[in-house]
C-alpha positions in Angstrom: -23.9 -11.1 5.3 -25.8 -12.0 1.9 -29.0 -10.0 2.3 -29.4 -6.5 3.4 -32.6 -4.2 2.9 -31.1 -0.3 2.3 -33.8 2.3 3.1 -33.5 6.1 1.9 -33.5 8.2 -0.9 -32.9 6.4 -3.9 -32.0 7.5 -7.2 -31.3 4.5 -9.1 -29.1 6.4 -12.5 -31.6 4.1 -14.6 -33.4 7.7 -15.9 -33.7 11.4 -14.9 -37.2 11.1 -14.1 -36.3 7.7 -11.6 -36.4 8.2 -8.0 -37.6 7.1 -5.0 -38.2 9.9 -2.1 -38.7 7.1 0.1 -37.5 4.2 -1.4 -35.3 0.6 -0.5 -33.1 -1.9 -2.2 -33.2 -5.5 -1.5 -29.4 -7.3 -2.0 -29.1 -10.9 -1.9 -25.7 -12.0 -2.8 -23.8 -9.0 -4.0 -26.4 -8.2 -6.1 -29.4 -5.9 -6.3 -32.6 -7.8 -6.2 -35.2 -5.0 -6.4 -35.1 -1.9 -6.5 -38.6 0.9 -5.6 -40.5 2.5 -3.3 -41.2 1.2 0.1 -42.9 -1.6 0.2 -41.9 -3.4 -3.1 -39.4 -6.1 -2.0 -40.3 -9.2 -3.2 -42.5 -11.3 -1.6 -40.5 -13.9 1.2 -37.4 -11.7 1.1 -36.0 -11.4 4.7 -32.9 -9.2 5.4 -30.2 -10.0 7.5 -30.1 -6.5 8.4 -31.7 -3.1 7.0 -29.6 -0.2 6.9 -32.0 2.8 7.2 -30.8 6.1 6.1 -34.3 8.6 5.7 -32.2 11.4 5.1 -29.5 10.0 2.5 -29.6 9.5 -1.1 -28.5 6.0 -2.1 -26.6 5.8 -5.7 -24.4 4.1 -7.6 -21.0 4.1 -6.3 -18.7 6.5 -8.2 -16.4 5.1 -10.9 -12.6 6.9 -11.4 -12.2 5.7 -15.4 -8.3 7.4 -15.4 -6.1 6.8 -12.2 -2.5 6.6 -11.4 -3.0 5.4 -7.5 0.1 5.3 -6.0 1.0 8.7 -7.5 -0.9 9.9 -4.3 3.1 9.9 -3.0 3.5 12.6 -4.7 0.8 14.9 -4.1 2.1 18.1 -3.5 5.2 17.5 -4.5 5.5 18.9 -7.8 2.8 21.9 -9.0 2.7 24.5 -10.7 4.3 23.3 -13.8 3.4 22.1 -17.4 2.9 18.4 -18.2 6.5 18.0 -19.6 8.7 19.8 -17.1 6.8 18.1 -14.4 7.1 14.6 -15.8 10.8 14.7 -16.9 12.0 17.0 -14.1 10.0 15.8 -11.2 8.1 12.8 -11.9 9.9 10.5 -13.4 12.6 10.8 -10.9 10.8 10.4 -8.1 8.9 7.6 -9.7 12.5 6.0 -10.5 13.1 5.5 -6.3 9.5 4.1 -5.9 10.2 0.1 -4.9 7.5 -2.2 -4.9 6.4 -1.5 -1.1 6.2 1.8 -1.5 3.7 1.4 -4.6 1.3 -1.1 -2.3 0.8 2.0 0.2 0.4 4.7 -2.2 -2.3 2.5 -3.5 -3.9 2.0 -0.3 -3.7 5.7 0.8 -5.5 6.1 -2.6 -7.9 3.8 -2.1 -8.7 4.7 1.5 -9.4 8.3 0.2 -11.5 7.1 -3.1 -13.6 5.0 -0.7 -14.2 8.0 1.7 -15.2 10.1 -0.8 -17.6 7.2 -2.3 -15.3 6.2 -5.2 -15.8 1.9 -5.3 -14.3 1.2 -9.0 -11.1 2.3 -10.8 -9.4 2.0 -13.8 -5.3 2.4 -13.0 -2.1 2.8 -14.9 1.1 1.9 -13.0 4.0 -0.3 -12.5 4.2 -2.8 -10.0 0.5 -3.7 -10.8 0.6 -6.7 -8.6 0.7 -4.8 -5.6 -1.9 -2.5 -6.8 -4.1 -5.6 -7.2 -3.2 -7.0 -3.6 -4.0 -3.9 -2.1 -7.4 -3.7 -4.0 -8.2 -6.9 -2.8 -7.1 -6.0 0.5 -9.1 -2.7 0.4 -12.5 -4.9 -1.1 -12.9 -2.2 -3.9 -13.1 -2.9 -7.9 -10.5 -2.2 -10.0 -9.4 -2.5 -13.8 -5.5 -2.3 -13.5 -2.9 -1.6 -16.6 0.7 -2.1 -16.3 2.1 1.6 -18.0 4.5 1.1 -20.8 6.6 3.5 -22.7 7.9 1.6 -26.0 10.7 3.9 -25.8 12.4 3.3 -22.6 14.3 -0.2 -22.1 12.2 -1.6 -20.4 9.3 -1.7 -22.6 9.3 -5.2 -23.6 9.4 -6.1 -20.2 7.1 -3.8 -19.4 4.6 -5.5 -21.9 5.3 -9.4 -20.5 4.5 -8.0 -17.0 1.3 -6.8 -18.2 0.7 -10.4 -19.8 1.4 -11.8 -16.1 -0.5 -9.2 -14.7 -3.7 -10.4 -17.1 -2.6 -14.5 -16.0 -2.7 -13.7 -12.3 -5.1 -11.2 -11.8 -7.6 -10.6 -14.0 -11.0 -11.9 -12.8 -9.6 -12.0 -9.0 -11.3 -11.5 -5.7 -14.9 -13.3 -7.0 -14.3 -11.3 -10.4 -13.6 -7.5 -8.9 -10.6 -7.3 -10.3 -9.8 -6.9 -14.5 -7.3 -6.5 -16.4 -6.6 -3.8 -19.7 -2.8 -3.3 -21.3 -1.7 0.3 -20.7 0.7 1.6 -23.2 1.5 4.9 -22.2 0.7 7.5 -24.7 1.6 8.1 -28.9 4.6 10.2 -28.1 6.4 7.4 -25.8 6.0 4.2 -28.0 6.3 3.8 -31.7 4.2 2.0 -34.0 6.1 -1.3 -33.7 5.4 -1.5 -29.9 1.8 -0.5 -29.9 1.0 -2.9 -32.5 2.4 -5.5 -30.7 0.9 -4.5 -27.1 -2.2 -4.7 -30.0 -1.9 -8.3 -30.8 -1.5 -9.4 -27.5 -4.3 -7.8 -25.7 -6.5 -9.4 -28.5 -5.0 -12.3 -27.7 -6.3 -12.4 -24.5 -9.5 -10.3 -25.4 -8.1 -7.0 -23.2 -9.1 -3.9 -23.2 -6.3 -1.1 -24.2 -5.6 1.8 -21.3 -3.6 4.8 -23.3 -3.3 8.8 -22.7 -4.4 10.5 -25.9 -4.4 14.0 -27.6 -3.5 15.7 -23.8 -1.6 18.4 -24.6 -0.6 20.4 -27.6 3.1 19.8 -27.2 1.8 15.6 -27.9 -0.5 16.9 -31.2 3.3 18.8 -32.0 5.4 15.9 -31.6 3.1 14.0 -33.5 2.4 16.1 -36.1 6.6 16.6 -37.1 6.3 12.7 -36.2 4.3 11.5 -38.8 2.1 14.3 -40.3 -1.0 14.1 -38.8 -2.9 13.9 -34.8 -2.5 10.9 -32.3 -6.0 10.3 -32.9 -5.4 9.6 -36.4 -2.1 8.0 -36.2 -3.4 5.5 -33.8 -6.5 4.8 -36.1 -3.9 3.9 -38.8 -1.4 1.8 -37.3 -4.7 -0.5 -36.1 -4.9 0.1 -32.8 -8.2 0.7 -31.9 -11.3 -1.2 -33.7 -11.2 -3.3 -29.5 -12.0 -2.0 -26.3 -9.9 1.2 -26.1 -10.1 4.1 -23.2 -8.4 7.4 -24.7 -7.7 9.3 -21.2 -7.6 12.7 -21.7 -8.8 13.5 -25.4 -8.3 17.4 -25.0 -7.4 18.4 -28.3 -9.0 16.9 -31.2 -10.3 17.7 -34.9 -13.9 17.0 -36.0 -12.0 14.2 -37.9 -10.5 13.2 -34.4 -14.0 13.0 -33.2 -15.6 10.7 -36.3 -13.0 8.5 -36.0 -13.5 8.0 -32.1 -17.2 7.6 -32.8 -16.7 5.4 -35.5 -14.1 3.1 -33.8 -16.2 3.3 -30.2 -13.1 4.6 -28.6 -14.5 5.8 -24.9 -13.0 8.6 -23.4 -11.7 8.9 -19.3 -11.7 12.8 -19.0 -9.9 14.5 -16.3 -11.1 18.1 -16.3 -9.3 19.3 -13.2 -5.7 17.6 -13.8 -5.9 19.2 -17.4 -6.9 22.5 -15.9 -4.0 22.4 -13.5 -1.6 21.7 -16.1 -2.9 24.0 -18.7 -4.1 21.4 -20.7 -7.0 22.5 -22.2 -10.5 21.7 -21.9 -11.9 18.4 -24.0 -14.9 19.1 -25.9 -17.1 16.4 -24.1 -20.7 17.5 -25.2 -19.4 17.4 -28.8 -18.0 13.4 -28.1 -21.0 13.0 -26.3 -23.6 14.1 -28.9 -21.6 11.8 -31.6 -22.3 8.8 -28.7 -19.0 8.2 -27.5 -18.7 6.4 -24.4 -17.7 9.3 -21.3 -16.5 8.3 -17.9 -15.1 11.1 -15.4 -11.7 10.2 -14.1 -9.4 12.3 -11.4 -5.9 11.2 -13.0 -3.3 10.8 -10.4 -3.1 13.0 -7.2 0.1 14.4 -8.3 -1.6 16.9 -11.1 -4.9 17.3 -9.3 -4.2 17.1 -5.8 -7.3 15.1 -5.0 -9.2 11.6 -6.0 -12.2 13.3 -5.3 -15.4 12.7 -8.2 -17.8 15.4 -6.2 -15.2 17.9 -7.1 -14.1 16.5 -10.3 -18.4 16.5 -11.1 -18.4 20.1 -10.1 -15.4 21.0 -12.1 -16.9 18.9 -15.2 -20.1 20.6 -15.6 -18.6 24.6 -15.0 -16.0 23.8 -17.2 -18.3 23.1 -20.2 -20.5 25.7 -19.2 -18.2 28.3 -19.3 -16.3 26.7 -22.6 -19.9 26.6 -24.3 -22.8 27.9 -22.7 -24.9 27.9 -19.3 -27.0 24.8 -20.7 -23.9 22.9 -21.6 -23.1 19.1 -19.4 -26.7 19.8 -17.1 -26.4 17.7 -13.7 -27.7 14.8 -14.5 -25.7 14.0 -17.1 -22.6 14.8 -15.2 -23.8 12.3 -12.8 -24.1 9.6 -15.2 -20.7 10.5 -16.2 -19.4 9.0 -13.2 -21.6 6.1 -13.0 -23.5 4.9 -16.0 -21.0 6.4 -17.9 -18.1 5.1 -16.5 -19.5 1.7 -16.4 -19.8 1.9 -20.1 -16.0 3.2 -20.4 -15.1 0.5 -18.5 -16.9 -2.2 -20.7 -18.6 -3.4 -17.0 -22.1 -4.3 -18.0 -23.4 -4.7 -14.8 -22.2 -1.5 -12.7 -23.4 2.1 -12.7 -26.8 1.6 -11.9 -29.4 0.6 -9.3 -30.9 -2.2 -11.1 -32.0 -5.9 -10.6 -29.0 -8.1 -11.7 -26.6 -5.4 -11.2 -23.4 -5.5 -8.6 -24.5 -4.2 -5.4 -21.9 -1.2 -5.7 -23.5 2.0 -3.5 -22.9 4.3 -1.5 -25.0 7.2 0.5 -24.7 10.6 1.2 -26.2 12.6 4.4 -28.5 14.8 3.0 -29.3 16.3 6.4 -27.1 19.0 6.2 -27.8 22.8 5.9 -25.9 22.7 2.3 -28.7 20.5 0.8 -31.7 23.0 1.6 -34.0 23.3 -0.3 -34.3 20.7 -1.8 -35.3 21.7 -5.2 -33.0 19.2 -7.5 -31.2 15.9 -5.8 -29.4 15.7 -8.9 -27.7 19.5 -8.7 -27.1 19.4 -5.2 -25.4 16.5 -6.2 -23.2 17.8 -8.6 -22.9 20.8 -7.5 -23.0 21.3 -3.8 -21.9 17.4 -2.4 -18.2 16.8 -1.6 -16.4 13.8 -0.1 -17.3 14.5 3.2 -20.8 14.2 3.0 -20.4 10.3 1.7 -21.8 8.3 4.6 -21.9 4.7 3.5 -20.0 2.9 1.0 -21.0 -0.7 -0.2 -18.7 -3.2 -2.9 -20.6 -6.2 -3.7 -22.9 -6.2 -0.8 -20.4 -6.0 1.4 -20.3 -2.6 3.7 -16.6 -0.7 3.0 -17.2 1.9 4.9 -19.9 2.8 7.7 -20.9 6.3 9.5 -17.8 7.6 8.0 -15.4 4.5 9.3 -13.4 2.6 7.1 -13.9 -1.1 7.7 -11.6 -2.7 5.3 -8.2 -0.7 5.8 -6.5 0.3 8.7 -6.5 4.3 7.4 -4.1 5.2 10.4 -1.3 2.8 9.4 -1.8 3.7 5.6 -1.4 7.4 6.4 2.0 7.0 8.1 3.2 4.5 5.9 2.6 6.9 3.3 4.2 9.8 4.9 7.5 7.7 5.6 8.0 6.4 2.3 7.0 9.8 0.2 9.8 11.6 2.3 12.2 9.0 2.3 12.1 9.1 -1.4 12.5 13.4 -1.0 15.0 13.2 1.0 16.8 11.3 -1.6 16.2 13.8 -4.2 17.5 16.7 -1.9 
């Protein structure tokens, strides 16, 4: 179906003071033709079909700009913990068993639950990328993929030439949906040597760069006996960034830390609710903000959250910096646009995020008729802070309907849900 008329409430992310109480959007193609009040679709324009929702808001589908999917295998299998003890003890062993199969459904389940809860685009560090791409493309949903590499384990090299394939293969698949970044894993797990050379190869293809930075105080430790100063600044000196980089994380930085992301147009993927859980810290966002660095919201993998859900992660976001600096910190539209225009920018996607003529026809809608949306003072704070998954109704990937009254319509979610459950205990059971 190329051309669909979408009826509702519409707030378009294109400024705070643009909406439409009873507005429509005109898609042709798998993009957005017009976007206003009723009434103003262009002249001649005949839908295929209107979808009318009086009661929703239609937005911007949700970006996640820091995912591990298939780590939804593991949710609930290891909490409780700090990052260290939780990688080396339970993580990585579990992640050791994980065979290629078993990677293609814990992608799935995670994209089944992002698309429920009105996520449409990703940005994912894993191994066996090629299966998260074929179950992306399966599922219809966006995705930037990165193969993770630690320098320091054996593999690394190998690691690196399967994100190279990764790029040959994928990259601009399924009518473009699908991109490709390099994903080294973080300054404490490759050296110098390694990230220089992941360096020169993503230039060489003109990639992107996907890498964990500054998360925890144990990594500014290591790196400080390492080499004398922070992973923000070590990174800056060994000539990684000065491309397209997204620091995930970005927790614990300097006011030099900040210049130098602001002056290299680093963007930052932060993850308030995974750092909470393992006592992190809390990243100074309206600081990296007010120097103009690019924020996107990201839920990190569901095995230090529990959840892939960017209502909550919004929620979390803007109490966080509230509490950390004051009432007026992160306000609710600007947590919105953290997740959509925002994350766009992160992403380096030019034409997501908003409502807009020329833009992808990524949206989704949310059922407004519900007694937790009265009054209706602010669309915006309800938004951010009374909306969760649930209340997603529609979900739309280039004009082409994901999900509808709640049913998933690319993905068979009761086969992904027991496929997951068989292989995440299978994979326990081995590990006693």
């Amino acid at each position: 179906m190329s051309r669909l008329l979408i009826r509702g409430m519409v707030l378009p992310m294109t400024g705070p003071e643009d909406f439409y109480a009873d507005g429509e959007i005109a898609i042709d193609g798998g993009r957005i033709l017009s976007v206003g009040p009723r009434g103003s679709i262009p002249e001649g324009f005949v839908p295929e079909r209107v979808l009318d929702y009086p009661n929703d808001v239609v937005m911007p589908g949700l970006i996640n700009t820091h995912t591990h999917a298939a780590m939804t295998l593991l949710r609930s299998y290891a909490d409780d913990l700090p990052l260290m003890p939780w990688l080396e003890d339970k993580v990585w062993p579990f992640e050791a068993k994980l065979t290629d199969e078993d990677i293609y459904w814990g992608t799935a389940l995670a994209l089944a639950e992002m698309i429920r809860s009105g996520t449409t685009t990703m940005l994912d560090m894993y191994a066996s990328m090629d299966q998260v791409a074929e179950a992306v493309l399966s599922a219809g949903t966006r995705a930037v993929l990165s193969r993770g590499m630690i320098g320091y384990a054996p593999n690394g090299k190998q690691a690196l030439q399967e994100n190279i394939e990764l790029w040959k293969t994928y990259h601009q698949a399924g009518d473009g949906r699908v991109r490709v970044m390099f994903g080294p894993h973080a300054p404490y797990t490759c050296p110098a040597e390694f990230l220089q050379e992941v360096k020169l190869e993503a230039d060489k293809l003109g990639a992107g760069i996907h890498i964990h930075v500054a998360e925890t105080l144990d990594e500014i430790k290591i790196i400080q006996e390492r080499y004398g100063c922070t992973p923000v600044q070590w990174l800056n000196d060994i000539g990684l960034f000065g491309g397209h980089v997204v620091a995930a994380h970005a927790v614990h930085l300097t006011e030099e830390d900040r210049e130098i992301l602001a002056k290299q147009h680093v963007c930052v993927a932060h993850n308030p609710e995974s750092n909470m859980k393992l006592n992190s810290g809390t990243a100074p966002i309206p600081e990296l903000i007010a120097r103009g660095v690019a924020v996107g919201l990201g839920t990190d993998g569901a095995s230090s959250n529990n959840n892939l859900d960017l209502f909550g992660e919004m929620r979390t976001a803007a109490f966080q910096q509230k509490l950390r600096v004051n009432s007026s910190a992160l306000p609710a539209y600007e947590v919105l646009k953290l997740a959509t225009v925002g994350g766009a920018q992160v992403l380096g996607w030019e034409d997501l995020g908003m409502l807009a003529p020329g833009f992808k026809a990524d949206l989704i809608t949310i059922n407004f008729d519900q007694p937790h949306f009265y009054p209706r003072f602010s669309i915006p704070a309800h938004l951010v802070y009374a909306a969760h998954a649930g209340d997603v109704r529609t979900v739309m990937v280039d004009g082409k309907l994901l999900m509808e009254e709640r049913r998933l319509l690319t993905l068979d979610e009761k086969k992904v849900c027991a496929e997951a459950e068989m292989r995440a205990k299978r994979i326990s059971s081995e590990l006693g």
